[in-house]
C-alpha positions in Angstrom: 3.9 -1.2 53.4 4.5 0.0 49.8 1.5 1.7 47.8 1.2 1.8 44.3 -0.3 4.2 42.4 -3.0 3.7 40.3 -4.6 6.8 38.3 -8.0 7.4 38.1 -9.8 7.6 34.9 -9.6 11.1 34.6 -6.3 11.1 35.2 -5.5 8.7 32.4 -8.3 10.4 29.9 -5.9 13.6 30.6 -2.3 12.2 30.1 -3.3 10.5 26.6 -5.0 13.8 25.9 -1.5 15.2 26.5 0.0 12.9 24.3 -2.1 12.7 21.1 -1.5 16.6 21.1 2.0 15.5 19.3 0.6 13.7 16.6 0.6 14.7 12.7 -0.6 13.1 9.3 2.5 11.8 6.8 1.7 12.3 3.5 3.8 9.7 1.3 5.1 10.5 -2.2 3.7 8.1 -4.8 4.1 7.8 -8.8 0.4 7.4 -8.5 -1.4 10.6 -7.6 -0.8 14.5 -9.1 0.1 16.8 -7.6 -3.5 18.9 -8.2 -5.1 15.4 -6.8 -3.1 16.1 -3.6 -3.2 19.9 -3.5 -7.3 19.3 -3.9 -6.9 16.7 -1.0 -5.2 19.2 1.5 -7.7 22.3 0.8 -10.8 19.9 1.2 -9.3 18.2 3.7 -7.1 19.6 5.7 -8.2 22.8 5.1 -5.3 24.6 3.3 -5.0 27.0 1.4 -3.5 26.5 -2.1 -0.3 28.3 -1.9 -0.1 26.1 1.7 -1.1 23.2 -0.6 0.8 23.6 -3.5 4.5 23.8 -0.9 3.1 20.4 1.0 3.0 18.7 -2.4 6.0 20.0 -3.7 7.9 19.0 -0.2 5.9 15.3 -0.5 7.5 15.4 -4.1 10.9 16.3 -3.4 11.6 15.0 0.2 9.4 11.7 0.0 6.9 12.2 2.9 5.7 15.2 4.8 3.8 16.0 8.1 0.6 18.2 6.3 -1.0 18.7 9.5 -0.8 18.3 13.3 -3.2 17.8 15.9 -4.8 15.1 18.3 -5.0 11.6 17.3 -8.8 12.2 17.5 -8.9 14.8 15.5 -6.3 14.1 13.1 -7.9 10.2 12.4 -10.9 11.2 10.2 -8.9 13.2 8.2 -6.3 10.2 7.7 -9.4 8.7 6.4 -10.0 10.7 4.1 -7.1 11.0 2.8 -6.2 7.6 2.1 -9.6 7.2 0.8 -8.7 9.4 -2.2 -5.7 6.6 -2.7 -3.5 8.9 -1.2 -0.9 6.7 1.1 -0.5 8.6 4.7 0.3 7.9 8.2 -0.2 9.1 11.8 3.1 9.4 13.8 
């Protein structure tokens, strides 16, 4: 007789906790935004500080894209939000 096996929800709540643990925000480069519209976007935001601020937009700048903060999907969404609510393009991976 072969079983298979079927997690509980507990167990599924837990293993997708484990994975959104490895998510982060993108930040894309644009010609749009300045870079003191993003540096105010990562202090309000993501809670920065400005030197911290001021390297994320220079590497956004320079490198085209840049992981500004990492986290859980859940926590890391409303932030998203917010960011590409100031016209800012960025993306969970």
């Amino acid at each position: 007789m072969s079983s298979i096996y079927q997690p509980n929800q507990e167990q599924e709540t837990d293993l997708l906790e484990q994975v959104d643990i490895e998510k982060k925000i993108i930040i894309h480069n644009d010609d749009i935004n300045t870079f003191e519209w993003v540096i105010e976007t990562l202090v309000e935001v993501c809670k920065h500080n400005k030197p911290q601020a001021e390297q994320c937009a220079y590497i956004i700048h320079y490198k085209g894209k840049y992981a500004v903060k990492h986290g859980s999907y859940n926590t890391l969404k409303p932030m998203k939000d917010q960011i590409t609510d100031r016209g800012i393009d960025a993306t969970i991976e």
